[in-house]
Steps between C-alpha positions, in 0.01 A plus 500: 500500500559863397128578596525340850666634795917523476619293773831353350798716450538383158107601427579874572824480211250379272174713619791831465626344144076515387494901649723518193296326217439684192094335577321747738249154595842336664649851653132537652472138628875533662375837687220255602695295602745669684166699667343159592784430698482783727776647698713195532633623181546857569925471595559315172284772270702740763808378305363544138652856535782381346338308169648599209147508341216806526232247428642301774471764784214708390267122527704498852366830609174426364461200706629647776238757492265224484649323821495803716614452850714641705852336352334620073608849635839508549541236199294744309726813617814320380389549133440868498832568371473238231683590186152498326286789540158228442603297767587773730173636407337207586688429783347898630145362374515196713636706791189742478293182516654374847272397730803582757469883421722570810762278378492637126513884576809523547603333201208685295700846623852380365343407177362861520850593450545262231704619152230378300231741423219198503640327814449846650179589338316184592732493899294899488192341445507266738603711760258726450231264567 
């Protein structure tokens, strides 16, 4: 079930194809989802970097903020160049909300360098916490 925990492969291709629902109720239940599931789903959100769809990897990000953990941060580094400035954004957001500071500095720093005036605005912010 899409609110139940993903453990079939072909759950997560339908849990990713609800992140993109025009219905905010089904993209929130798939973050739930995916979040539910813990990090045993962190290499396949890892992958989302490449889905053709915004919606798609900003509820990624989002529910990789949720997970946390040790393996979120690097997943959650890999989407900092996004090509959209809201999911890099988030992706800076979910960073700053690491519980594996250590781990997320230096990714918070690079992001600090960022192109994008809000990546680096909110990567400022964070740092200067």
């Amino acid at each position: 079930s899409l609110l139940g925990v993903v453990k079939e492969t072909n759950q997560i291709a339908e849990v990713f194809s609800a992140l993109d629902s025009d219905n905010s109720v089904v993209r929130h239940a798939a973050e739930g989802a995916l979040v539910l599931s813990g990090e045993v789903v962190v290499p396949a959100l890892h992958r989302q970097t490449n889905s053709p769809s915004a919606g798609v990897r900003s509820g990624v990000v989002r529910a990789l903020d949720r997970i946390g953990g040790s393996t979120a941060v690097p997943a959650l580094a890999a989407f900092l160049n996004d090509t959209s400035s809201s999911v890099r954004k988030i992706a800076v957001e979910a960073l700053t909300n690491s519980t594996n500071a250590e781990a997320a500095l230096p990714f918070l720093r690079r992001a600090d360098e960022n192109s994008d005036p809000v990546v680096r605005a909110t990567a400022e912010k964070a740092l200067s916490k």
